[in-house]
C-alpha positions as CSV (number, residue, x, y, z in Angstrom):
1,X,41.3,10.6,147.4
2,X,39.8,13.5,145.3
3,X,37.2,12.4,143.1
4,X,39.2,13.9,139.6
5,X,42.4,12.0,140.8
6,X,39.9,8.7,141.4
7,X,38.7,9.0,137.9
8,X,42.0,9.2,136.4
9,X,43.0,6.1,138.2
10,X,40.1,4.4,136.8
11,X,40.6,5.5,133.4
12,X,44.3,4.4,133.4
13,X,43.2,1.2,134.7
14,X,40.7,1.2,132.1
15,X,43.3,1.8,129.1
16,X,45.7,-0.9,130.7
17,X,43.6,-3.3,129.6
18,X,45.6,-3.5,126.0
19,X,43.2,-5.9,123.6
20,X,41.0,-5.1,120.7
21,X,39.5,-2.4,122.2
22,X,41.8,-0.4,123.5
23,X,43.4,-1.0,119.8
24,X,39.8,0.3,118.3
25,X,39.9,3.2,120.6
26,X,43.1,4.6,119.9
27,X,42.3,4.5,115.8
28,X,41.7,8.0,114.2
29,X,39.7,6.9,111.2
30,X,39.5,10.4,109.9
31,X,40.8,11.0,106.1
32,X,42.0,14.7,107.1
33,X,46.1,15.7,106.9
34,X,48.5,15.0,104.7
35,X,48.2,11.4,103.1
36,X,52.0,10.8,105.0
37,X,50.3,11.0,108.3
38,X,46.9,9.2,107.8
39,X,47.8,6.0,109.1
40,X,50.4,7.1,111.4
41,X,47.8,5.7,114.1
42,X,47.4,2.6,112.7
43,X,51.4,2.3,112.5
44,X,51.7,3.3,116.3
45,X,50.0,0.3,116.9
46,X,51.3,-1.9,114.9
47,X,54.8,-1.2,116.0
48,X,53.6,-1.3,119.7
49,X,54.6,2.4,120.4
50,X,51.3,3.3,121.5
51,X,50.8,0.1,124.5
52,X,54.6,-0.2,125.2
53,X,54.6,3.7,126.0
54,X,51.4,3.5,128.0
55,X,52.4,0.8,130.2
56,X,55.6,3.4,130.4
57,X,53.5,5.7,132.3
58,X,52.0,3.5,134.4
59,X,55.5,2.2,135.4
60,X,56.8,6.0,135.8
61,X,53.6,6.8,137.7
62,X,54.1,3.9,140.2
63,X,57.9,4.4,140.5
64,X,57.2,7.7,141.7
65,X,54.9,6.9,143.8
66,X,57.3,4.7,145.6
67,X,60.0,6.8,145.6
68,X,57.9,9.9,147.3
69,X,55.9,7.2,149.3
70,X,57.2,7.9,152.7
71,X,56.5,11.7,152.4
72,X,59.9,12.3,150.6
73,X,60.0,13.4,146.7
74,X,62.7,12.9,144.4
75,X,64.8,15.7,144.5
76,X,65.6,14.0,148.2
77,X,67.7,11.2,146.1
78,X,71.4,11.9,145.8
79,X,71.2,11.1,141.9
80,X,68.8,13.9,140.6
81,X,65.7,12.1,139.1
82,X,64.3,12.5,135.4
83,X,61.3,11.2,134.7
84,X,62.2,11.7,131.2
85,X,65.3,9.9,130.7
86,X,63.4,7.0,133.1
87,X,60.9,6.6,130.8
88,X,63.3,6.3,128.1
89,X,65.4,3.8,129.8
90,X,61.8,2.0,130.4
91,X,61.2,1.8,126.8
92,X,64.6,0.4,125.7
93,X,64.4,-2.1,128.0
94,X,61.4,-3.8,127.1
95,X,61.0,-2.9,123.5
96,X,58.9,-5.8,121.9
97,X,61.8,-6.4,118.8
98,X,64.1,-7.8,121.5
99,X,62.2,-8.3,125.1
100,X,60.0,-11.5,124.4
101,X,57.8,-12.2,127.4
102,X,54.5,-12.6,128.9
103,X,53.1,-9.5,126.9
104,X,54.5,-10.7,123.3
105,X,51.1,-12.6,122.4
106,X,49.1,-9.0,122.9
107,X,52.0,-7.6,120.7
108,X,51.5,-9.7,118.2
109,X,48.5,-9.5,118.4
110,X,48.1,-5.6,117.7
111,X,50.1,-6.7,114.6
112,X,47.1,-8.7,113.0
113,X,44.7,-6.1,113.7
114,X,46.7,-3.4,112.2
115,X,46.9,-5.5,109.4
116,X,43.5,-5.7,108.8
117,X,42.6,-2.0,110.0
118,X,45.5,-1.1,107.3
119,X,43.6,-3.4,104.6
120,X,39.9,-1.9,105.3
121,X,41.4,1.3,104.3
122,X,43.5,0.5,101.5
123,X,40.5,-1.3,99.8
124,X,38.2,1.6,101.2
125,X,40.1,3.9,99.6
126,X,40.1,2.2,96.3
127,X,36.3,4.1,95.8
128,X,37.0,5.5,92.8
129,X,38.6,2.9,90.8
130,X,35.3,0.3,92.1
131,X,33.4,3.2,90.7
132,X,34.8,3.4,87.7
133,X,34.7,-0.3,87.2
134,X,31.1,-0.2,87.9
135,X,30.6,1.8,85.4
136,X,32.2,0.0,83.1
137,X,29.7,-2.7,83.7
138,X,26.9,-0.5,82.7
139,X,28.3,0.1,79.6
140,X,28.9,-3.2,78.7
141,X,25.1,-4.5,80.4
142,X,23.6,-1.9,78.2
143,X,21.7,-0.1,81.5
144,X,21.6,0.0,85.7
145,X,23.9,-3.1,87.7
146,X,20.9,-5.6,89.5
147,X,22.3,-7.4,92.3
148,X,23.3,-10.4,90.0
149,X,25.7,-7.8,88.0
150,X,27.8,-7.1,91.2
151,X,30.0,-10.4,91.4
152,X,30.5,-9.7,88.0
153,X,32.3,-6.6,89.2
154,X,34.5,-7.3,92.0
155,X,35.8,-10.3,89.3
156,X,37.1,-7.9,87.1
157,X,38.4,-5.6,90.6
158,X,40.0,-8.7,91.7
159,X,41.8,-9.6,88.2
160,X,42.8,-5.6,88.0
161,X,44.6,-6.1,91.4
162,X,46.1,-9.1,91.0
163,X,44.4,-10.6,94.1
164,X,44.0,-13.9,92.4
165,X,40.4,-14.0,94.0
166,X,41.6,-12.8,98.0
167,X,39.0,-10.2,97.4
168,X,36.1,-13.2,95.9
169,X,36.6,-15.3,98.4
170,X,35.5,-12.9,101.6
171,X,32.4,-11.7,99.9
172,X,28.7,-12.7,99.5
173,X,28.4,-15.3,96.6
174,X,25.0,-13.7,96.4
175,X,24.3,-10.3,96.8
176,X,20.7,-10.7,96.4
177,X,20.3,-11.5,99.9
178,X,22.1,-8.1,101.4
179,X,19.5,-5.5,101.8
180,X,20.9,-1.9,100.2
181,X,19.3,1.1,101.4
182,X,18.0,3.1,98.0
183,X,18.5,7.0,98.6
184,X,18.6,7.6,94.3
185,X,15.5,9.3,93.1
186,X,16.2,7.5,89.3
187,X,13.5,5.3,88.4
188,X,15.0,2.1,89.1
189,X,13.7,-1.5,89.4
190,X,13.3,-3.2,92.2
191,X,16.5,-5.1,92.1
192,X,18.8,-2.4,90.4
193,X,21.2,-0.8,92.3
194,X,23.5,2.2,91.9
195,X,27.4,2.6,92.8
196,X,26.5,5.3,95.4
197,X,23.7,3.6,97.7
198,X,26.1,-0.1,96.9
199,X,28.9,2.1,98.6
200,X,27.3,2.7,101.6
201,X,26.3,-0.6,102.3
202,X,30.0,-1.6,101.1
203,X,31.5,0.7,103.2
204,X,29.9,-0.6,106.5
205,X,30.4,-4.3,105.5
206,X,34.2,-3.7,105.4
207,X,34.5,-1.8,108.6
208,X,33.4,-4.9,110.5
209,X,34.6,-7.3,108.2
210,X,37.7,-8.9,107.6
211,X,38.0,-8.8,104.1
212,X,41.4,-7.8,102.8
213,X,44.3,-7.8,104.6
214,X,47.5,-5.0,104.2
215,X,49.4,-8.1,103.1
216,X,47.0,-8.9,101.0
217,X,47.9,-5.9,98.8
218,X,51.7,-6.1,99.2
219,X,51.1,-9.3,97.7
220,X,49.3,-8.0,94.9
221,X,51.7,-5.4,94.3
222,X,54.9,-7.7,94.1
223,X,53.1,-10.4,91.5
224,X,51.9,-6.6,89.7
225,X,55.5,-5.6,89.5
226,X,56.5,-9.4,88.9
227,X,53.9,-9.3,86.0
228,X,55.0,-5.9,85.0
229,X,59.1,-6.9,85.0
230,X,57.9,-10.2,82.9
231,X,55.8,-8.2,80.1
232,X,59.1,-5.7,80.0
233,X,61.6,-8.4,79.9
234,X,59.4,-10.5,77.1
235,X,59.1,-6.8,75.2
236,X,63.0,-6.4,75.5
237,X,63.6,-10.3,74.3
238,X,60.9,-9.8,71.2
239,X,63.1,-6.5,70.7
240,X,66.7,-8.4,71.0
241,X,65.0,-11.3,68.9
242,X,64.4,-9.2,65.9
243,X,67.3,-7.5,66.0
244,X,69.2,-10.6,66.1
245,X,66.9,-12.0,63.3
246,X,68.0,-8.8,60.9
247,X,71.3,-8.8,61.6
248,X,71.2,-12.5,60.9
249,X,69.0,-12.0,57.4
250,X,71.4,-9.3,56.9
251,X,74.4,-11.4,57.2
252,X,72.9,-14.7,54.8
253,X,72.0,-12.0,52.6
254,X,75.2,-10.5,52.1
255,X,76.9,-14.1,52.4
256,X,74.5,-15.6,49.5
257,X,75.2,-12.4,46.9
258,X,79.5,-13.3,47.5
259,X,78.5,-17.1,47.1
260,X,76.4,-16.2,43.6
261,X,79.4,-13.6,42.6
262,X,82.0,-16.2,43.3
263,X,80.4,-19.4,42.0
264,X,79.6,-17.2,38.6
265,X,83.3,-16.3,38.1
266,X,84.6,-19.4,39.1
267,X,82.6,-21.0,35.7
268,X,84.5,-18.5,33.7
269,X,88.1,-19.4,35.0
270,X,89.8,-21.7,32.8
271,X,92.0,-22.8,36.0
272,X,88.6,-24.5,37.8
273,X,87.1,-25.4,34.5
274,X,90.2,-28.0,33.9
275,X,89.3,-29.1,37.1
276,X,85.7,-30.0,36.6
277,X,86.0,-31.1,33.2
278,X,89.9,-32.6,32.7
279,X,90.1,-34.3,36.3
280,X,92.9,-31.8,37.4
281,X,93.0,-31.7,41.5
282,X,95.0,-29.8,43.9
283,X,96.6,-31.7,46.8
284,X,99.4,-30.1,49.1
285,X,101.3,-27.3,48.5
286,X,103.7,-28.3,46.2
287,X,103.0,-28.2,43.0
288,X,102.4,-31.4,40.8
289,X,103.8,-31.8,37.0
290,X,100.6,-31.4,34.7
291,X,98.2,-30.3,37.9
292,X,97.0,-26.6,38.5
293,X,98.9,-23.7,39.3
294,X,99.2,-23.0,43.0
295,X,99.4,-19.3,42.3
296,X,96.3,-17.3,40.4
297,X,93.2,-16.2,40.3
298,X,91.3,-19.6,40.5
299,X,93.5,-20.2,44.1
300,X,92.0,-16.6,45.0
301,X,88.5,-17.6,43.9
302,X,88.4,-20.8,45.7
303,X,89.9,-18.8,49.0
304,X,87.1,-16.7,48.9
305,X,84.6,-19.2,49.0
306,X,85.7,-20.8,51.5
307,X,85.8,-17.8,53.4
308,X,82.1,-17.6,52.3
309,X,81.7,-20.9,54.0
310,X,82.8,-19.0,57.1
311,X,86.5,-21.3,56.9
312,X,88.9,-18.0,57.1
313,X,92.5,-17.6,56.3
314,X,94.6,-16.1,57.8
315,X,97.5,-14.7,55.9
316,X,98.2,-11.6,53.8
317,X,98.3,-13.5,50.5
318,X,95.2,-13.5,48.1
319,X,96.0,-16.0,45.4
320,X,98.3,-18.6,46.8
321,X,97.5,-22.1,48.0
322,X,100.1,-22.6,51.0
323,X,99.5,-23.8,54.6
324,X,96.8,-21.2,55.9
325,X,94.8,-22.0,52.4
326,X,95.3,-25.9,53.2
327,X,94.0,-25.9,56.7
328,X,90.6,-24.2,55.6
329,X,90.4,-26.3,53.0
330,X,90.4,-29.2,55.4
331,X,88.1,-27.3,58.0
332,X,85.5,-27.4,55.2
333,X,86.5,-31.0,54.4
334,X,85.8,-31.7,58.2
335,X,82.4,-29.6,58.2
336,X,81.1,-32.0,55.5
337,X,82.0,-34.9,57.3
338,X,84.8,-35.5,54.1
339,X,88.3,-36.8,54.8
340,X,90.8,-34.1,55.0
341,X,93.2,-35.9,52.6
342,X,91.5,-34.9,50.1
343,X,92.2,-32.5,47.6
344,X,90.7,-30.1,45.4
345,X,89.1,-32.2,42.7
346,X,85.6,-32.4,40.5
347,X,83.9,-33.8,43.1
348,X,84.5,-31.4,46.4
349,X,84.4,-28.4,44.1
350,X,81.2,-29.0,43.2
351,X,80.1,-29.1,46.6
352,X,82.1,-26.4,47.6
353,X,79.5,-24.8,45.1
354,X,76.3,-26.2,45.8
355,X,73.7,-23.8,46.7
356,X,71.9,-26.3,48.4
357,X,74.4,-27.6,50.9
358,X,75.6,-23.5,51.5
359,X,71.8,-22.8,52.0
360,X,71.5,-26.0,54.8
361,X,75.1,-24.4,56.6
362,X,74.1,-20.4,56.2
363,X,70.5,-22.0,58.1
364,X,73.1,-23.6,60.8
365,X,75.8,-21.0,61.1
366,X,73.6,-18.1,60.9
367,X,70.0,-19.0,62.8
368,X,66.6,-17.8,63.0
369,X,65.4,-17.8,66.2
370,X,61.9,-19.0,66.9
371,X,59.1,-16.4,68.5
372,X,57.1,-17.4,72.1
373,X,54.6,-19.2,69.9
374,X,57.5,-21.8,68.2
375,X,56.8,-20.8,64.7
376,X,60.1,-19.4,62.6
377,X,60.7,-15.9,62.1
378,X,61.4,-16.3,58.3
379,X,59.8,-19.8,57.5
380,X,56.2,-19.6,55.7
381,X,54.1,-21.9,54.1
382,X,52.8,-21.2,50.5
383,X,51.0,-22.5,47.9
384,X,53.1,-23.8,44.6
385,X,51.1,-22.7,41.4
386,X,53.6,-23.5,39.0
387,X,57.3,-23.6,37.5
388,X,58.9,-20.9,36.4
389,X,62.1,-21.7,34.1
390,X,65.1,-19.3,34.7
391,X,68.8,-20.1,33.5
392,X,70.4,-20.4,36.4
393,X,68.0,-21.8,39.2
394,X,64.2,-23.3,38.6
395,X,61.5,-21.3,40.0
396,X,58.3,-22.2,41.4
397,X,55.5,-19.3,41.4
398,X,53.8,-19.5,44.5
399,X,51.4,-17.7,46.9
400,X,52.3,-16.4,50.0
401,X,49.1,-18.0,52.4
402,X,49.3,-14.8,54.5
403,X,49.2,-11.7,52.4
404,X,48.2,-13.8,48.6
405,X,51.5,-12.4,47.4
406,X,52.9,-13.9,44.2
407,X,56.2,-14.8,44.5
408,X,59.0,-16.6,43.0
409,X,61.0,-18.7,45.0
410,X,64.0,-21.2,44.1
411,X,63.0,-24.9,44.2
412,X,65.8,-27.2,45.3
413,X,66.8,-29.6,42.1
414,X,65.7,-33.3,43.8
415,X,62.3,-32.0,44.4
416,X,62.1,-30.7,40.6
417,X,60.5,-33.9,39.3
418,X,58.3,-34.3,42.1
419,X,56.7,-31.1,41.7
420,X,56.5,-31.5,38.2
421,X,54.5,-34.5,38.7
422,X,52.3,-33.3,41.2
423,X,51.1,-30.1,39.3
424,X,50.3,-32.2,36.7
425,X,48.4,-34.7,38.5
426,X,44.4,-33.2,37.0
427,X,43.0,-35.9,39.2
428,X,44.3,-33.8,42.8
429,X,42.2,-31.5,44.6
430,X,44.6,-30.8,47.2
431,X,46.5,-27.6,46.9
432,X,50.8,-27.9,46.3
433,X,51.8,-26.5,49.9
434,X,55.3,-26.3,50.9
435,X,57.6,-24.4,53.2
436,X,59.9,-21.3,52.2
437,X,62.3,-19.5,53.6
438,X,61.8,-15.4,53.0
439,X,65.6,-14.9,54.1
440,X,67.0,-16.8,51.0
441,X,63.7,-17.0,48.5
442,X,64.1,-20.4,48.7
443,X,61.8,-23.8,48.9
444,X,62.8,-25.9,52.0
445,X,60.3,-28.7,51.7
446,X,57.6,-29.4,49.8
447,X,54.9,-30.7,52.1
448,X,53.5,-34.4,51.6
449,X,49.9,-34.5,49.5
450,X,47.9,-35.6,52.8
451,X,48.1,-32.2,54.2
């Protein structure tokens, strides 16, 4: 046998040995080409291209051999012989994705080591982003990294990456036993270090090192994204939650100003004054010898505050108590837990007029929601200086805690005394506090002296 054709043999023999480093050999760890084709290598191994189309050859090589063993060749078969379409039957049939045999442990096997060849160069190629992290660390030590500064940097690389300490776990807890080659000519203590000479030592540590895996990055990424789609989502609820708070401020708002306009003509209708002051009370819809009309402007009033109270009729009439008025009437009987037999009299008008109570249902029907930290959108706590008489509601002055904005705020009528007594109390060092609502300028509690 010719001594070219013998060394081919050999070779082949040589490259049919398909382990690590055969794997090593066929890498091309050059960053030249477009960055599509750089590890187009790596990915021939991992896929088994590379070994399952070697051991191809060898096949085709042998087949023909046999075939043109006996002094023949294959053009003496009947069926005209391509090697071509052979070898491409050859690689169908024992494609690794469905042929599991005898070689499926070297197969996966080139998997785990393209894995890690894929992860030396994704975190080798991170350079510039370790660099700029190092530098960062200057800044913030004030002069050159030492040995003891560089944990201190792959921490912050690690939290950047979201590699919830893969990257920590694979390296020297103490740098200050690697020795780093010092090519700077800066003057430079013995145990400072720059990113350049670091990178070089770096460099050679991760090609024989099994640091970081591909995986390991693909992990990374998905909790980045995950991370990423949580800060966007949490941005878009904060966005949905004030918009809903507005609308809702917006709505109690416009609701309170019908409930004041309302309640204020209903004390100048004659119609609802006999009824608070000469025990007149509307029951049915029929009319009752001596009681109120069933027709007028007090029947329109009291229709429109109960459509305040968010109990709507629904009919074309404005001023006359029939059915449709009736059954709101009873849904707001029902919402204050009242028994729907009862009319309009003394009694339910003046709750149908209580600010208070329409305060406690606009807080229900219409709600704040709370932000991430549990603390209401529109409830504050202030400091209560003093009373402030008005003609319609009493007023405390107060201080917003925040911003030491004076204010005036309404103070609920059974807390009235109360406060009284505790702003005049000379002996008490402990400031009024109590909690307001900056949708309706209202005082909702008035917090107990021990806080």
């Amino acid at each position: 046998m010719p001594r070219a054709l013998a060394r081919g043999k050999a070779e082949g023999f040589k490259n049919l040995k398909l382990d690590a480093d055969f794997f090593n050999r066929m890498l091309n760890r050059t960053e030249e080409g477009p960055e599509e084709y750089r590890d187009f290598d790596v990915y021939l191994m991992e896929k088994s291209v590379m070994p399952l189309l070697l051991q191809g050859l060898d096949a085709l090589s042998r087949h023909v051999d046999k075939i043109t063993g006996k002094g023949g060749s294959p053009a003496d078969s009947k069926i005209p012989f391509n090697p071509l379409v052979w070898l491409a039957q050859y690689l169908l049939r024992n494609h690794p994705r469905y042929v599991k045999d005898h070689r499926s442990p070297m197969y996966e096997q080139f998997s785990e080591l393209a894995n890690i060849e894929k992860g030396r160069r994704c975190l080798l190629r991170r350079r510039d982003q370790m660099e700029a992290e190092w530098n960062e660390a200057i800044k913030d030590n004030g002069g050159p990294l030492t040995y003891d500064d560089i944990p201190g940097v792959f921490e912050r690389l690690d939290k950047k990456w979201y590699l919830e300490g893969a990257l920590l776990e694979r390296l020297p807890q103490d740098f200050s036993d690697i020795t780093i080659a010092k090519s700077s000519q800066e003057r430079l203590d013995q145990d400072e270090v720059t990113f350049k000479d670091f990178f070089v030592w770096f460099e050679e540590f991760v090609k024989r090192s099994d640091i970081l895996r591909a995986s390991s990055f693909l992990d990374a990424e998905r909790r980045q994204l995950e991370n990423e789609e949580k800060a966007k989502k949490a941005q878009e609820d904060a966005v949905r939650r004030v918009r809903a708070m507005k609308e809702a401020m917006e709505k109690r708002n416009d609701l309170e100003e019908q409930f004041e306009s309302v309640t204020a003509d209903m004390f100048l209708n004659v119609e609802v004054s006999r009824i608070f002051n000469k025990g007149a009370v509307i029951e049915g819809v029929e009319e009752k010898e001596g009681g109120p009309s069933l027709q007028g402007e007090h029947i329109a009033l009291i229709r429109l505050m109960l459509d305040v109270w968010g109990c709507e009729i629904n009919d074309d009439t404005e001023d006359v108590w029939n059915d449709s008025a009736l059954a709101a009437w009873q849904q707001w009987l029902k919402g204050r837990n009242l028994e729907t037999s009862k009319g309009v009299d003394k009694q339910t008008l003046r709750r149908l007029i209580d600010k208070d109570e329409f305060q406690d249902y606009l807080a229900q029907a219409y709600p704040v929601k709370e932000d991430d930290d549990g603390d209401d959108f529109v409830k504050q706590v202030v400091e209560v200086r003093g009373i402030v008489e008005d003609d319609i509601d009493t007023l405390v002055e107060v201080i917003d805690e925040d911003t030491g904005e004076l204010l005036h705020l309404a103070l609920p009528e059974h807390e009235v005394d109360a406060v009284r007594q505790r702003l005049a109390d000379a002996t008490s060092t402990t400031p009024l506090l109590a909690v307001a609502d900056r949708v309706s300028g209202r005082i909702l509690e008035v917090m107990a002296s021990d806080h």
